[in-house]
ZAMARGU-4260 file (C-alpha; in steps of 0.2 Angstrom, whole numbers, plus 5000, padded with zeros to 4 digits):
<rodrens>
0) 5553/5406/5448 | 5568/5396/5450 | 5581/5400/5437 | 5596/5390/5443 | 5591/5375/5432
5) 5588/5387/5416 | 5607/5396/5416 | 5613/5396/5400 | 5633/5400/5395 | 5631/5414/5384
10) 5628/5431/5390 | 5610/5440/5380 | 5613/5457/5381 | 5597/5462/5376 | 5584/5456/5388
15) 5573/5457/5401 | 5580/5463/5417 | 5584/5450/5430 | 5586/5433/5413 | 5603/5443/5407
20) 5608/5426/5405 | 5593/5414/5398 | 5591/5419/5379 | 5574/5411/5382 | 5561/5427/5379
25) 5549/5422/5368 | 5540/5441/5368 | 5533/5451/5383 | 5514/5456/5378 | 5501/5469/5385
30) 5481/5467/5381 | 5467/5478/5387 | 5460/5467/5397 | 5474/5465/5409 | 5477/5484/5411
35) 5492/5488/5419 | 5500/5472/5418 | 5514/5466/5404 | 5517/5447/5404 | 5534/5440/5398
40) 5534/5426/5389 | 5550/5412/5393 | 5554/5396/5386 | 5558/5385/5403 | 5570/5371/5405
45) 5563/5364/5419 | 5545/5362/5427 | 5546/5353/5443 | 5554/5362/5457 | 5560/5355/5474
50) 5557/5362/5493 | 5571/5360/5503 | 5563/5351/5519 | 5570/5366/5534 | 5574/5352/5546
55) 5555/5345/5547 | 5548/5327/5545 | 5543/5331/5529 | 5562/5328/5519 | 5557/5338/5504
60) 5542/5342/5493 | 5537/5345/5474 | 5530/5362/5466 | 5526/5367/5450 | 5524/5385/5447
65) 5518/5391/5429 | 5517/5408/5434 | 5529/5421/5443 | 5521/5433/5450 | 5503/5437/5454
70) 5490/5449/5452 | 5480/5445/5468 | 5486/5463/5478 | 5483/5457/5494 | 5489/5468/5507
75) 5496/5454/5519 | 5507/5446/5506 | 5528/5446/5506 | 5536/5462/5501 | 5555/5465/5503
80) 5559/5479/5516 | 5578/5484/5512 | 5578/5501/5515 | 5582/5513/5500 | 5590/5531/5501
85) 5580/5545/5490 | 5585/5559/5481 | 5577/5571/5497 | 5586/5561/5509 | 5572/5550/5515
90) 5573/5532/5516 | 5558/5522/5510 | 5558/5501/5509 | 5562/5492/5491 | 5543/5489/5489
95) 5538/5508/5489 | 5547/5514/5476 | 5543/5518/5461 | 5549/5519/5442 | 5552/5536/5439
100) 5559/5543/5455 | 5572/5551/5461 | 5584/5544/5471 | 5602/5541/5478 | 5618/5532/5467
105) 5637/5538/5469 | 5646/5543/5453 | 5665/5546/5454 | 5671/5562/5455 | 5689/5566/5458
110) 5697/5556/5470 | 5682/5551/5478 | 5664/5543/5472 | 5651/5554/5478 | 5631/5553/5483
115) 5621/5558/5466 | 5604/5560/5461 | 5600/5546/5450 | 5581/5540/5443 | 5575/5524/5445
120) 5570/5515/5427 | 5564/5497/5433 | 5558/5489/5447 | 5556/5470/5444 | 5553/5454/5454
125) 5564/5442/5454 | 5564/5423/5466 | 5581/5418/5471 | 5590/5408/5485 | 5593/5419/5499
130) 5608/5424/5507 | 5611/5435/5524 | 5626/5446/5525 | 5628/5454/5543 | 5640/5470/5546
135) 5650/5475/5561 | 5638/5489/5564 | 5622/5476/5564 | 5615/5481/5546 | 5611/5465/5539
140) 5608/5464/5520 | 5599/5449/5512 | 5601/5445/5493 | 5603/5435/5479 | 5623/5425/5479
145) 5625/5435/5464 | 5622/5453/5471 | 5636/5465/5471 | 5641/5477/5484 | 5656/5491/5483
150) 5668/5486/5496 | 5686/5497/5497 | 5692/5486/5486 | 5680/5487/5472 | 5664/5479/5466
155) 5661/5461/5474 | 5649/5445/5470 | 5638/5442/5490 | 5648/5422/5482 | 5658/5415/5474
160) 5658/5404/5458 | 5668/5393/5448 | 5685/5391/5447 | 5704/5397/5443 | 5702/5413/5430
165) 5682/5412/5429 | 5680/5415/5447 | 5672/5429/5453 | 5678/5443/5465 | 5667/5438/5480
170) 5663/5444/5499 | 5672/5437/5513 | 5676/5443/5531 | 5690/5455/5528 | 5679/5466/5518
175) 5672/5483/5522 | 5655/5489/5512 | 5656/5507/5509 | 5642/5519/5513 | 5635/5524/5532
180) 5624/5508/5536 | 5612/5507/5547 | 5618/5504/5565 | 5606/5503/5579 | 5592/5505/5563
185) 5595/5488/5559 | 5578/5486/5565 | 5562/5495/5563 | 5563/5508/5575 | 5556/5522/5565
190) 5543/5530/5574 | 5523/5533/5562 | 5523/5552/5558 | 5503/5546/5562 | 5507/5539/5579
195) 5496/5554/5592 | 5515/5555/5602 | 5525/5559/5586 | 5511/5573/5581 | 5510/5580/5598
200) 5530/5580/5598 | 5531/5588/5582 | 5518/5601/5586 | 5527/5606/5602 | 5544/5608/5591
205) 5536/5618/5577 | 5527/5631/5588 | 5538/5632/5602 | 5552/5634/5589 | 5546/5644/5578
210) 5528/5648/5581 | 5517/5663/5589 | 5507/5662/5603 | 5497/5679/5610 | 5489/5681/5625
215) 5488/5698/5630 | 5473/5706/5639 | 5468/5723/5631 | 5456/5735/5642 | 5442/5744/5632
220) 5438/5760/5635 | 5420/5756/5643 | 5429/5747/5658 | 5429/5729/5650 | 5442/5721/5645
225) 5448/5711/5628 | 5458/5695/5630 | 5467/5694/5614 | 5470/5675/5610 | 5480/5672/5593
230) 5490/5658/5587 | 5502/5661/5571 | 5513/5650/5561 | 5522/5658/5545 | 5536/5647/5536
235) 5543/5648/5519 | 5544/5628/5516 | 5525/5622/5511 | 5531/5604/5518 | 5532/5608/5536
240) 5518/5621/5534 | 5506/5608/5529 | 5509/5595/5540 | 5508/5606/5554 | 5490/5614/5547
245) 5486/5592/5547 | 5491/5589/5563 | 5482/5604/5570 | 5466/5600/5561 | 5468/5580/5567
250) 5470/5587/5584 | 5453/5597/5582 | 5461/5613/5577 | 5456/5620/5558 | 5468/5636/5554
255) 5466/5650/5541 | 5480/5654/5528 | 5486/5669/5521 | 5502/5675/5514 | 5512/5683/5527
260) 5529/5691/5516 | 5533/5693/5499 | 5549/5685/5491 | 5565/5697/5488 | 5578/5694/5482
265) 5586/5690/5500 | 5571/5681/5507 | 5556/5667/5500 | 5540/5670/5500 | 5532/5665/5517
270) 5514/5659/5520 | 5505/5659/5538 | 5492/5648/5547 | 5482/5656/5560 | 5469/5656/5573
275) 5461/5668/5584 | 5447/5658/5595 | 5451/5657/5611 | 5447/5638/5611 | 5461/5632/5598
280) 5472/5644/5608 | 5467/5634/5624 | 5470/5616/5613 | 5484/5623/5604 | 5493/5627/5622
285) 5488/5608/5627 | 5495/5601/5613 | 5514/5611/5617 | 5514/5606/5635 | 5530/5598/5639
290) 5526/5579/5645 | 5530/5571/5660 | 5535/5555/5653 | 5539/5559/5636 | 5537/5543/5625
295) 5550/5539/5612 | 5540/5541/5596 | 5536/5560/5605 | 5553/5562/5607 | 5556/5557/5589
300) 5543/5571/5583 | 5551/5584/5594 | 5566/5581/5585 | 5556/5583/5569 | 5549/5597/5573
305) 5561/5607/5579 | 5574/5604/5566 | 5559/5609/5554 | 5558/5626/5563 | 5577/5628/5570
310) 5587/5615/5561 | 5600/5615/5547 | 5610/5602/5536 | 5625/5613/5527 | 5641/5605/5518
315) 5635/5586/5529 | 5635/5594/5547 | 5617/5595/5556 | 5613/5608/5567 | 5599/5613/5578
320) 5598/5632/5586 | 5588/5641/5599 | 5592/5656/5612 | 5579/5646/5625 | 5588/5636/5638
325) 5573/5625/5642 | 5571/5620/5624 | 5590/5615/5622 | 5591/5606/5636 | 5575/5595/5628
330) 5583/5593/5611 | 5596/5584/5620 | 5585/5575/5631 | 5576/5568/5615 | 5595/5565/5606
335) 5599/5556/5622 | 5585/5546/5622 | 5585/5542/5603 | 5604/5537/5605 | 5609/5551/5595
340) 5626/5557/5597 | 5629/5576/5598 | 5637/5590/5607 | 5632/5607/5613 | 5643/5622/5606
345) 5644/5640/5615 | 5633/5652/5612 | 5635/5665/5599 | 5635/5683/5603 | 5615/5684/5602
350) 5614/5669/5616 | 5609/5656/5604 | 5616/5640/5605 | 5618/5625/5593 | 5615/5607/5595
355) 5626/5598/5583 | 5624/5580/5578 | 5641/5571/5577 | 5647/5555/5568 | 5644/5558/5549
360) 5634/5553/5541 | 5628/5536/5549 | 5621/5547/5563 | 5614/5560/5554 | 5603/5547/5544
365) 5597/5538/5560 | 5590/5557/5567 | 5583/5557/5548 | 5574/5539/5549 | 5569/5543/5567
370) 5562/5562/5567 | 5556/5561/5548 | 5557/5580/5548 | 5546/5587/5533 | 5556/5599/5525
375) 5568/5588/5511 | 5577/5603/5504 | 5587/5600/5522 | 5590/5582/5519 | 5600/5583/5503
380) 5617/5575/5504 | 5620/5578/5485 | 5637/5577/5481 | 5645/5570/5500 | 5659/5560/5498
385) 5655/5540/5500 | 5665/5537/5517 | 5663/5536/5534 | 5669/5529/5551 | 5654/5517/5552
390) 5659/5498/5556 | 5652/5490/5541 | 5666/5477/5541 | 5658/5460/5535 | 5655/5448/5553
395) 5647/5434/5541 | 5638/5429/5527 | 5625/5415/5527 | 5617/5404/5515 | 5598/5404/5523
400) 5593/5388/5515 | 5579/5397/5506 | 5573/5404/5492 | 5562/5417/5491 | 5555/5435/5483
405) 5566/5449/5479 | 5565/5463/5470 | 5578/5473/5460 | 5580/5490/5455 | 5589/5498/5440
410) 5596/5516/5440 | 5604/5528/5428 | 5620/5529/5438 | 5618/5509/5439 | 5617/5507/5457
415) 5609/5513/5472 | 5608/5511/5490 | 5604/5497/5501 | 5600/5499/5519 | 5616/5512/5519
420) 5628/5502/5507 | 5630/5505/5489 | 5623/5491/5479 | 5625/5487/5462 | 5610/5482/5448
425) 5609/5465/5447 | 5609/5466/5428 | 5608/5480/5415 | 5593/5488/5411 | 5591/5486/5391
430) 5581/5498/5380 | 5561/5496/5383 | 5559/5495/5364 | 5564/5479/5363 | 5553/5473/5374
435) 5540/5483/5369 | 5541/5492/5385 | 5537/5510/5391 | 5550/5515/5398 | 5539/5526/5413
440) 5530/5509/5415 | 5529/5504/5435 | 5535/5483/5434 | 5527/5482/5451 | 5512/5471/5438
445) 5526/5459/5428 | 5520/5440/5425 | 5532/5429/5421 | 5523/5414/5410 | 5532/5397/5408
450) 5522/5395/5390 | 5532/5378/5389 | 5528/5374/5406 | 5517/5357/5401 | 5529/5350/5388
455) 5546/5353/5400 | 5534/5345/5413 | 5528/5331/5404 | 5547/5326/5398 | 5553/5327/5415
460) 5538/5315/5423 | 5544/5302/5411 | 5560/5300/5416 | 5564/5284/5426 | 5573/5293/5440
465) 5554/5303/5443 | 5549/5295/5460 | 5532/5298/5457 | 5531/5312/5473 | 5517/5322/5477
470) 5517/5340/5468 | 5510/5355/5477 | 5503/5369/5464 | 5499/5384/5473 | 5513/5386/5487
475) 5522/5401/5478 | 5512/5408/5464 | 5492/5405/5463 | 5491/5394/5448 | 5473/5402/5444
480) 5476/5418/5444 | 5469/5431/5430 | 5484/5427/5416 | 5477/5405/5418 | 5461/5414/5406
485) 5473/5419/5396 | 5487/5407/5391 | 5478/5390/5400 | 5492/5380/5405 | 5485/5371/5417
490) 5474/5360/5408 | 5488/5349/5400 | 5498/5352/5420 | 5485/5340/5426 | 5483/5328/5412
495) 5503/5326/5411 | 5502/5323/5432 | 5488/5312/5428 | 5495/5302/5413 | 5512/5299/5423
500) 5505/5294/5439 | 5511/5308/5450 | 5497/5316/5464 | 5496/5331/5466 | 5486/5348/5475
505) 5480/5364/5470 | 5478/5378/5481 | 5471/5393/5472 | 5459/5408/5477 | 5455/5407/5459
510) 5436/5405/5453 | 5444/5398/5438 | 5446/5382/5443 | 5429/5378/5438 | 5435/5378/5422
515) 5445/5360/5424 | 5433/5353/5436 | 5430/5338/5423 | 5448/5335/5421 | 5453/5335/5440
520) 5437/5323/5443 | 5446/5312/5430 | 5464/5315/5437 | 5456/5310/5453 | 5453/5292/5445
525) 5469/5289/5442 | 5481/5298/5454 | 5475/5306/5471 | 5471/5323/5471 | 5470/5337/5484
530) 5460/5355/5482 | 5458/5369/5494 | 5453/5385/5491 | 5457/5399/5501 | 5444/5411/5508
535) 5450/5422/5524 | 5439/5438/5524 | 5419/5434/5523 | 5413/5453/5524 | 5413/5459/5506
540) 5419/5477/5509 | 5435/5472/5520 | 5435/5457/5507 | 5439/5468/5491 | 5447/5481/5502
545) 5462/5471/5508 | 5463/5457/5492 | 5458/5471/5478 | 5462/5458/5465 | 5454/5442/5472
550) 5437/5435/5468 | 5423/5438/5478 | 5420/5426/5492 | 5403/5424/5487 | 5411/5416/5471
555) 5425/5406/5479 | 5412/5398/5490 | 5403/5393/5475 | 5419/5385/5468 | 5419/5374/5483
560) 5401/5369/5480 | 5406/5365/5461 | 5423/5353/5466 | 5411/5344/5479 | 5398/5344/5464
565) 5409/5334/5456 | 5415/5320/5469 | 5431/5329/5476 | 5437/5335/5492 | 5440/5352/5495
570) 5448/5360/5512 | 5445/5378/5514 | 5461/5391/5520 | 5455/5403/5532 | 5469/5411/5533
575) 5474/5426/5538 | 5465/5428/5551 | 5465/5449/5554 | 5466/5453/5575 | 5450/5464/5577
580) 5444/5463/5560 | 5439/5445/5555 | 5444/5437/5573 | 5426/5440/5581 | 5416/5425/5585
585) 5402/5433/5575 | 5412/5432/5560 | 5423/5417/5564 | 5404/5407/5567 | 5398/5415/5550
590) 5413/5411/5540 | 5413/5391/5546 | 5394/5391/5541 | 5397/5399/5525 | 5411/5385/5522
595) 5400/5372/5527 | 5387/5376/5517 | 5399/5376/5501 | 5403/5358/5507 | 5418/5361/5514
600) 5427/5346/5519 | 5439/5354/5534 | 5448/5368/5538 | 5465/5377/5539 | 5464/5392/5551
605) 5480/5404/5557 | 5483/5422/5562 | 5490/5434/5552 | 5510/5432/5551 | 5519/5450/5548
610) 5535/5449/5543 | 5546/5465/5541 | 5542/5472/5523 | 5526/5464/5524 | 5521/5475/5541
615) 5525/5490/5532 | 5512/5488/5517 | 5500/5482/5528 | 5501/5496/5541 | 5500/5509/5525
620) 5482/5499/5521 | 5478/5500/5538 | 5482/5520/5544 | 5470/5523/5528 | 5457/5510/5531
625) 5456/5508/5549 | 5468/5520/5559 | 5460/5518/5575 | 5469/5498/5577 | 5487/5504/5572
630) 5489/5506/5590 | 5485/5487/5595 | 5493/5482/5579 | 5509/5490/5585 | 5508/5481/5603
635) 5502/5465/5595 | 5517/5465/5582 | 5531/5475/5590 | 5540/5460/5593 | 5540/5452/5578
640) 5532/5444/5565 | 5520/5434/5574 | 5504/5436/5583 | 5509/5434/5604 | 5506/5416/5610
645) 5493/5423/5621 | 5484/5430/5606 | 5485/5413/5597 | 5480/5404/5612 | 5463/5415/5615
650) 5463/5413/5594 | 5462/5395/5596 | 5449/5394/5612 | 5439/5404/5602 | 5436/5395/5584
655) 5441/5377/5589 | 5424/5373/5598 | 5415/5381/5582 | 5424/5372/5570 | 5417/5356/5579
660) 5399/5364/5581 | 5400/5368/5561 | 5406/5349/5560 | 5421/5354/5550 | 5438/5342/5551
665) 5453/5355/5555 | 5467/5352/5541 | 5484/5348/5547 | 5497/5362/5544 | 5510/5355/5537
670) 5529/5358/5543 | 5538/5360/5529 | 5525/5370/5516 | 5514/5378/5527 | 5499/5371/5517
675) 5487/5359/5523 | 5489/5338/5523 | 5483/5329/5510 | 5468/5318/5514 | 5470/5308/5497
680) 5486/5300/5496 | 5483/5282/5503 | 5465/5283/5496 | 5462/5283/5480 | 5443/5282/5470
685) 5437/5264/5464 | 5425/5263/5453 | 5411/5269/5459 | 5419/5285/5465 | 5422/5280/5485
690) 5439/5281/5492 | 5449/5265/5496 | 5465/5261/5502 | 5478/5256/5489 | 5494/5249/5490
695) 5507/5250/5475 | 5512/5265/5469 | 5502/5277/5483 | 5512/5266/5496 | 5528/5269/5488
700) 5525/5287/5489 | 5521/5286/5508 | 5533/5275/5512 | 5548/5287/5502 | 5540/5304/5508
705) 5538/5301/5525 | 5540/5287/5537 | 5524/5282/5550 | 5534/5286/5565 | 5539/5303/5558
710) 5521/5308/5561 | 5515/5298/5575 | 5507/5284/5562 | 5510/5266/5553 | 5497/5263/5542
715) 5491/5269/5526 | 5479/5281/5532 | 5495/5294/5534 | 5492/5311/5528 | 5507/5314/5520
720) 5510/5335/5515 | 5502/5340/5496 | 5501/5358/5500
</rodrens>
């Protein structure tokens, strides 16, 4: 939802997070039927929302969007990724966490402000126009204008506003952020504790650190001989003792438990693994072997490993020990090759030598993100002073033209960390009462719902500076989702689009459109009118497996079959399109049958498009749905968010030549909205239902929206861009 033309002067203190400043709640409401999800009810000031254009031939767009937020699930849709320090030291992405849990604030103790545990009480979604700040040590940090980070000199705004006294304290580029950043982590270099490399690196760590392996050769008293063959692993923290009891059994290895000591008042309570056939104790010694040409993601699990067995993290320094010179020399080989600055120091007495991580903090969180060790009683940095020598000095901060999903957190102490900087809440988390709110209650499910939406609509289409431009439903929030059967604001959407002569789309995966069949047929008398339905997965398990809250396929095909039914158009979205899932030509040719069958009038087809956030969710669906691709998803996307050009090329070799065999039209992407171009505007119904060229008002809106040459055309037969 775009708030910037709903800011109100006065302050509500009492609200819902993220409209501190729009006294416009009406109520926020939970029903069985909706199970997990609470809808907030707003009173909006304005309805029609405008698309910058990015540079394309399409200048701008309209959208409408009754809805903020959506219930849909799908595995493949935006997330934000800023990286978020927890309690135990781990950093997970803004998306994964969760109300309820524990994680990182500062509080001011003394002279300085120090790290403190602090519980998260909301997470809430929020759309705002984006802005990029990038630091000195490349962490870069996108957010709201209003966000505020600490900097040495206090709390800043991301920018300012206003004027003289009512301006606020702002960023510029003689700031410094405080906390440790995120340096060379800047990007997603952190290696998948399910990666085969990483497990083997780990295991090799572990055992060699800390492990016991036997193999002695007894002789028996008749003459024969008895080859002892024993592995055991006995540690006192159940984190690293389980993941090493998973990797072995991964790895063809199932172990035995048992407690090995009891706890005294000196020493915990240990608990062992073990095995005696001499075929684990043969794939166990595989699995340990030093490599040849150890990869970085082994290295990283070395590191893991090891530290889990050897390591330490007392008063903020990280140590790693062992008396074995070939095993210190490989925990600096992996340091090295990690970029991990550290030093060796002399060995004690007993010979054992530490490896020590240097540069605070900064660096002892890189080996964190990178080795993902196991054990978080080593990770705590409860109580560390919030300062370091990272170079989080601001280079620059850039408005990105866009506007786009956020999400927020509040925290007991207020704020939290943010891809190594402290951040502050946006806005302050009221009392749940008022809202009628539990206060354990996940916000991942929050709908905002413009209740007014129709009315503010209708008032603003009647003005006589309204241009009459095409209006996209659909491009953000799908305007049929589940909460449509609920508070049906689209019915009097279309007649006020209709009534004021404004075309318009809808792109929905939402069987509820059937509902308004009759009055889009209607609409499409008066004004031209676009439909398309998306449909990208055509096999039902992997269909309710990655868009959980979607309706089936079987039933948005019948959707298409009912808009056809009734005289209109309707483009089918098949889109994503998943690498080795839906991209085979078996499915590819059934999908365009199915489409055709429904009566399908063209097509919109593209691979899928991970960007960081996104990747992340989708990766956790994939390592539990089908972990055997991870490794060719990480080749395909390691370079970025889009499938390789080569991939897209085969893609398009592949289904262009069926979608002409199924006689479907391919719909033109558009530039600016990503959609598809209309096929109406220039051509509306006469009376007996065909389409016809008309000049008037549908000319004006071609002529203003986008000029012939633009798109390579001069007459009215132009596509100009609904979706």
């Amino acid at each position: 939802m775009r708030w910037s033309g709903q800011e109100l002067t006065a302050e509500e203190p009492s609200t819902l997070p993220g409209l501190a400043r729009l006294n416009n709640l009406v109520r926020s409401v939970r029903t069985p039927e909706f199970a997990g999800i609470t809808f907030h009810e707003v009173l909006a000031k304005s309805a029609l929302n405008k698309i910058p254009g990015g540079g394309g031939p399409m200048p701008f767009g309209w959208t409408i969007n009754p809805y903020r937020g959506c219930s849909h699930a799908c595995v493949y849709c935006a997330a934000p990724e800023t990286l978020i320090l927890m309690a135990d030291g781990r950093q997970k992405p803004l998306w994964d966490v969760r109300v309820g849990e524990s994680i990182m604030g500062t509080d001011s103790r003394g002279r300085y402000r120090r790290y403190v545990p602090t519980t998260v009480h909301a997470h809430w979604a929020t759309r705002k126009r984006a802005f990029r700040v990038t630091l000195a040590d490349g962490t870069e940090l996108v957010t709201s204008g209003s966000h505020r980070f600490l900097t040495e000199r206090g709390w800043k705004h991301v920018t300012g506003t206003g004027g003289g006294s009512d301006r606020r304290p702002h960023l510029t580029t003689n700031d410094k952020l405080m906390g440790f950043g995120l340096g060379a982590l800047a990007s997603d270099d952190g290696s998948s504790v399910l990666h085969d490399d990483f497990r083997r690196g780990y295991l090799c760590g572990m055992i060699r650190g800390h492990g016991m392996m036997l193999s002695k050769d007894y002789p028996r008293r008749d003459g024969r001989v008895y080859k002892a063959r024993h592995f055991r692993l006995a540690l006192a923290d159940a984190e690293a003792l389980n993941r090493s009891r998973l990797y072995l059994q991964l790895a063809g290895v199932p172990t035995h438990t048992r407690p090995f000591t009891v706890a005294t008042e000196t020493r915990r309570a240990m608990t062992a693994i073990h095995t005696g056939r001499a075929d684990h104790f043969r794939s166990i010694t595989d699995l340990v072997e030093w490599p040849d040409d150890a990869s970085d993601s082994w290295h990283a699990g070395f590191l893991g490993g090891v530290f889990d067995a050897e390591g330490s993290c007392l008063r903020g320094v990280l140590r790693i020990s062992n008396s074995d010179a070939r095993m210190i020399g490989q925990i600096v080989s992996s340091m090295n090759a990690l970029g991990i600055a550290h030093v060796v120091e002399p060995p004690n007495p007993t010979g054992v030598r530490q490896v020590r991580v240097v540069g605070g903090l900064p660096m002892r969180s890189r080996f964190f993100r990178l080795a993902q060790p196991a054990i978080t009683r080593k990770l705590d940095i409860t109580g560390a002073a919030v300062k370091s020598d990272a170079k989080l000095q601001i280079v620059s901060i850039e408005d990105t033209g866009e506007t786009i999903d956020m999400i927020d957190l509040t925290t007991g102490t207020g704020d939290f960390i943010a891809n190594g900087v402290v951040s502050h809440n946006c806005f302050a988390r009221p009392t749940h009462s008022y809202l009628e709110l539990d206060s354990g209650k996940d916000f991942d499910n929050e709908i905002i719902v413009k209740v007014n939406v129709a009315e503010v609509l209708r008032k603003e289409l009647m003005k006589p500076s309204w241009g009459h431009h095409p209006v996209a439903l659909g491009t953000n929030t799908d305007p049929y989702q589940r909460a449509e059967g609920r508070y049906a604001l689209m019915p009097d959407i279309i007649d006020a689009l209709a009534d004021t002569g404004t075309p318009f789309s809808i792109l929905t995966k939402g069987t509820l459109l059937r509902r308004d069949l009759d009055r889009l047929a209607d609409a499409a008398t008066r004004v031209p009118v676009d439909l398309a339905m998306s449909i990208a997965v055509y096999d039902d398990d992997l269909q309710q497996s990655v868009e959980p809250g979607t309706p089936t396929t079987k039933a948005r095909l019948a959707t298409v079959t009912a808009v056809r039914e009734h005289g209109l158009d309707c483009s089918v979205f098949l889109m994503p399109i998943l690498p080795y899932l839906t991209d085979t030509r078996a499915h590819l040719d059934e999908a365009l049958r199915q489409a055709k069958g429904a009566g399908a009038t063209s097509v919109l087809y593209t691979a899928l498009h991970l960007k960081a956030g996104v990747k992340e969710w989708y990766y956790l669906w994939l390592a539990r749905e089908h972990p055997e691709l991870l490794p060719q998803y990480r080749r395909m996307y390691g370079g970025g968010a889009h499938a390789p050009k080569e991939y897209r090329t085969w893609l398009a070799a592949k289904i262009k030549p069926l979608i002409r065999a199924h006689g479907l039209e391919r719909g033109q992407e558009d530039p600016v909205t990503g959609g598809v171009r209309s096929t109406a505007l220039g051509m509306m119904r006469d009376g007996e239902g065909e389409r016809r060229v008309t000049a008037g008002l549908t000319a004006g809106v071609i002529a203003e929206e986008v000029s012939g040459d633009a798109v390579g055309v001069t007459t009215l037969g132009v596509q100009p861009t609904l979706f």
